[in-house]
C-alpha positions in Angstrom: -11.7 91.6 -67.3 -15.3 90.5 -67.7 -16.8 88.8 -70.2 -17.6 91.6 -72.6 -14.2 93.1 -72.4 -13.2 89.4 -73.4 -15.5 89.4 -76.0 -14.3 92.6 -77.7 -10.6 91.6 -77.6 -11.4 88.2 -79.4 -13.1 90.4 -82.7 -9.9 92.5 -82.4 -8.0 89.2 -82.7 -9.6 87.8 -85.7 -7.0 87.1 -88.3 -4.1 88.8 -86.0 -0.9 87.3 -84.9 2.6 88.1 -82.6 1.0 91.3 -81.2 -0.7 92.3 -77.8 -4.1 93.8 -77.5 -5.1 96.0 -75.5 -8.6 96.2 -73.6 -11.3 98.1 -75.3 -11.0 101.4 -74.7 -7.7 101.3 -72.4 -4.4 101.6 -73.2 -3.8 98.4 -70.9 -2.3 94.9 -72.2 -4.7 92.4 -71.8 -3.5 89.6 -73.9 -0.3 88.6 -76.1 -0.9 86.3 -79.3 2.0 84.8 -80.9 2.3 83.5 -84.3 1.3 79.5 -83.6 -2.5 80.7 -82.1 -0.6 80.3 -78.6 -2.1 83.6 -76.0 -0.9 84.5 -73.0 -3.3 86.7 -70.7 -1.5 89.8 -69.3 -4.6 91.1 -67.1 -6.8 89.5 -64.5 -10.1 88.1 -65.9 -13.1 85.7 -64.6 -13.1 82.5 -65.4 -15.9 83.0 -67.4 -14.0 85.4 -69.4 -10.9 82.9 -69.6 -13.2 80.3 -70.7 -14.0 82.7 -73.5 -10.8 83.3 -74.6 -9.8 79.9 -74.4 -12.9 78.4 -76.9 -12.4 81.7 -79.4 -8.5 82.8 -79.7 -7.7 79.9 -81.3 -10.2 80.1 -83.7 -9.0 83.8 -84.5 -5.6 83.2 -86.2 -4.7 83.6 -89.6 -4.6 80.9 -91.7 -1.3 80.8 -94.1 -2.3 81.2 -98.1 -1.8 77.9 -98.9 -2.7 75.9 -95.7 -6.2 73.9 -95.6 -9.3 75.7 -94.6 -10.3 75.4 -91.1 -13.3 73.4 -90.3 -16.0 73.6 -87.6 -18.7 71.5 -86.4 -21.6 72.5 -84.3 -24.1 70.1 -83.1 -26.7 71.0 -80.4 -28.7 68.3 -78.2 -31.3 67.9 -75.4 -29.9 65.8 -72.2 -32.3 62.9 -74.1 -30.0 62.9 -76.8 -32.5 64.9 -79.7 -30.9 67.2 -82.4 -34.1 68.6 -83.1 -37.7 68.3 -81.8 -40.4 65.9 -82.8 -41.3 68.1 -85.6 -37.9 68.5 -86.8 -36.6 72.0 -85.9 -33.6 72.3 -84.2 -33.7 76.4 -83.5 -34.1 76.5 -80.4 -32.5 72.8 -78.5 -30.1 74.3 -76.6 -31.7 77.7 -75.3 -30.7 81.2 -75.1 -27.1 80.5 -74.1 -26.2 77.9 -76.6 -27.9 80.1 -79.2 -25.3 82.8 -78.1 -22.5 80.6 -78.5 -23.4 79.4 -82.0 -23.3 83.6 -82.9 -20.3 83.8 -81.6 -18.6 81.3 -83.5 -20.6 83.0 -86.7 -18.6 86.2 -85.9 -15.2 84.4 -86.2 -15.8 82.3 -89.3 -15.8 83.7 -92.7 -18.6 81.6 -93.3 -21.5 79.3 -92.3 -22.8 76.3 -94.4 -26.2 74.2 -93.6 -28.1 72.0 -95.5 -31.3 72.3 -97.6 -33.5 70.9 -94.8 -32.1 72.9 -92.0 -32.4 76.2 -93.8 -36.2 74.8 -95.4 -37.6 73.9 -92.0 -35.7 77.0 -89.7 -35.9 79.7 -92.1 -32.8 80.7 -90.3 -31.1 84.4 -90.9 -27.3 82.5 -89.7 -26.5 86.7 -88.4 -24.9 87.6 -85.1 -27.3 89.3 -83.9 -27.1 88.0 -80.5 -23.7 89.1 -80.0 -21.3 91.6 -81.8 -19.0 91.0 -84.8 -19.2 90.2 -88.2 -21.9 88.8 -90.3 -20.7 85.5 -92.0 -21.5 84.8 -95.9 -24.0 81.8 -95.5 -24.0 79.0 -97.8 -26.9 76.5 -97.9 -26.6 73.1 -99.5 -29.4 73.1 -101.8 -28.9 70.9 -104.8 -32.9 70.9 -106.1 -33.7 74.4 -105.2 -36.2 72.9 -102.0 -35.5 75.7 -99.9 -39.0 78.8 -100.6 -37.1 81.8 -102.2 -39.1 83.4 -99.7 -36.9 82.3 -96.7 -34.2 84.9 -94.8 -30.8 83.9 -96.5 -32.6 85.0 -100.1 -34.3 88.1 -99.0 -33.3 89.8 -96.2 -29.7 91.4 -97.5 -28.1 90.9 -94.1 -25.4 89.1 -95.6 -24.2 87.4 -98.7 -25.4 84.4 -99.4 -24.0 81.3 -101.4 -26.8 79.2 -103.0 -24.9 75.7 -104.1 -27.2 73.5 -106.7 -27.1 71.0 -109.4 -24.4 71.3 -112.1 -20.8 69.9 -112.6 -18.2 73.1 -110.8 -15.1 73.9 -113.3 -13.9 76.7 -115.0 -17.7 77.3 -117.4 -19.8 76.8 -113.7 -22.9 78.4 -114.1 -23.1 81.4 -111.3 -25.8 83.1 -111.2 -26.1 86.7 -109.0 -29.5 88.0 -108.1 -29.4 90.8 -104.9 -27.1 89.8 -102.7 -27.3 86.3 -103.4 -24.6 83.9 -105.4 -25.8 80.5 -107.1 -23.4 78.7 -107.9 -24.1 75.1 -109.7 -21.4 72.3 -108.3 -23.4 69.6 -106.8 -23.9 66.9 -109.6 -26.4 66.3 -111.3 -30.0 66.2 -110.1 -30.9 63.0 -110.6 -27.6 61.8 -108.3 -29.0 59.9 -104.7 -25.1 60.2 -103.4 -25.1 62.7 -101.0 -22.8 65.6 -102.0 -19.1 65.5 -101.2 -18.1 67.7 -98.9 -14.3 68.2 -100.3 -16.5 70.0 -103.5 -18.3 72.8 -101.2 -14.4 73.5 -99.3 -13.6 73.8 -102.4 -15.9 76.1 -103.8 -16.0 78.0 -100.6 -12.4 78.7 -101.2 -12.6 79.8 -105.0 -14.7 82.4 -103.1 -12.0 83.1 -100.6 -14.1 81.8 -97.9 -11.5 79.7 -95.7 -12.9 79.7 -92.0 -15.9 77.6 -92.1 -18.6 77.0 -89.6 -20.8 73.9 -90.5 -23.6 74.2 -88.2 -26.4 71.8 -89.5 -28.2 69.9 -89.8 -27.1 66.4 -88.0 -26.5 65.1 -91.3 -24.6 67.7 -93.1 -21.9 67.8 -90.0 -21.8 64.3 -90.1 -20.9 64.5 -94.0 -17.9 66.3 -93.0 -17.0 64.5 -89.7 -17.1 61.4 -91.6 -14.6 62.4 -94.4 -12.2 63.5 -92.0 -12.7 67.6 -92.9 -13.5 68.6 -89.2 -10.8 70.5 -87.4 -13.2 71.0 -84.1 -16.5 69.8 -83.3 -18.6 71.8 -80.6 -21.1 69.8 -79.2 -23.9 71.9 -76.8 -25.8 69.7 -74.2 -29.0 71.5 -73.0 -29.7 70.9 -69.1 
């Protein structure tokens, strides 16, 4: 089993439990998931493929109806320590095979939050298109509207995408639907310096039925949700 054949069993895992898959296209068992995210590989693979299946599978399983949403953290760095570079984007710090990894953990997550300045400076589009699978919902932080209407996640209709802003969230929340974008008002109000809590957009997320959650920048939205305790893993990239 290479690492493509990997690849492909891991989408056919998503949200699957106490059954064996088969490799694509073959009638042979290649791995057996049971019902705790446990797997047990039934067919010879590379390392590198093992090493696949070991980061992915267990982000794959189901989550129970009324368990906690799952959390995960991305942060990417030079060897020097930098999150982003002297001008302040972050895009492309780790290089084409961190950038692959952060796709793939799009493909498995039901959806991908970053923050105002992130999504302002990047202009990111937050798609897999560097690997196969799903296309996440993407979320962006953006309590005074800084991000240009002009960027990807408003206008490119790759994906849905969750605008969070101003406004007190509750049953009268102001949403707001234009294309194939949501805005949904649930960060305080404007004038508010605290930063925004991050228990509020989990919550939100999963009033949308969004429960697998990939926070993947910037540096200081991750850190909002390592710091509250929210983060179930935390993938940290190193480039060499």
């Amino acid at each position: 089993m290479d690492c493509d054949a990997a690849w492909q069993l891991i989408l056919d895992a998503i949200d699957r439990s106490n059954v064996t898959l088969a490799l694509p296209e073959s009638d042979q068992p290649a791995v057996r998931l049971n019902g705790t995210g446990a797997w047990h590989l039934l067919h010879p693979a590379t390392p590198q493929a093992r090493d696949l299946l070991s980061t992915f599978l267990p982000l794959c399983r189901p989550l129970p109806t009324d368990s906690a949403p799952r959390v995960i953290g991305q942060l990417g760095q030079s060897l020097d320590g930098r999150i982003a570079t002297v001008t302040g984007r972050s895009r492309f710090i780790n290089g084409d095979d961190g950038i692959t990894h952060l796709h793939r953990i799009r493909a498995v997550s039901d959806a991908v939050v970053v923050g105002a300045g992130t999504a302002a400076t990047d202009n990111p589009m937050l798609t897999v298109r560097r690997t196969t699978g799903p296309n996440p919902v993407r979320v962006v932080i953006d309590r005074h509207r800084r991000v240009p209407q002009s960027h990807h996640l408003f206008t490119d209709e790759q994906s849905r995408t969750i605008r969070l802003v101003a406004g007190q969230y509750g049953p009268q929340s102001v949403v707001r639907e234009y294309g194939q974008v949501t805005e949904v008002a649930c960060l305080g109000d404007r004038e508010q310096i605290e930063p925004v809590d991050p228990r509020v957009i989990l919550q939100v997320l999963n009033d949308f039925g969004l429960r697998k959650i990939f926070i993947e920048g910037g540096g200081l939205t991750v850190s909002s949700f390592l710091n509250a305790g929210l983060l179930d893993r935390l993938h940290v990239m190193v480039a060499q």
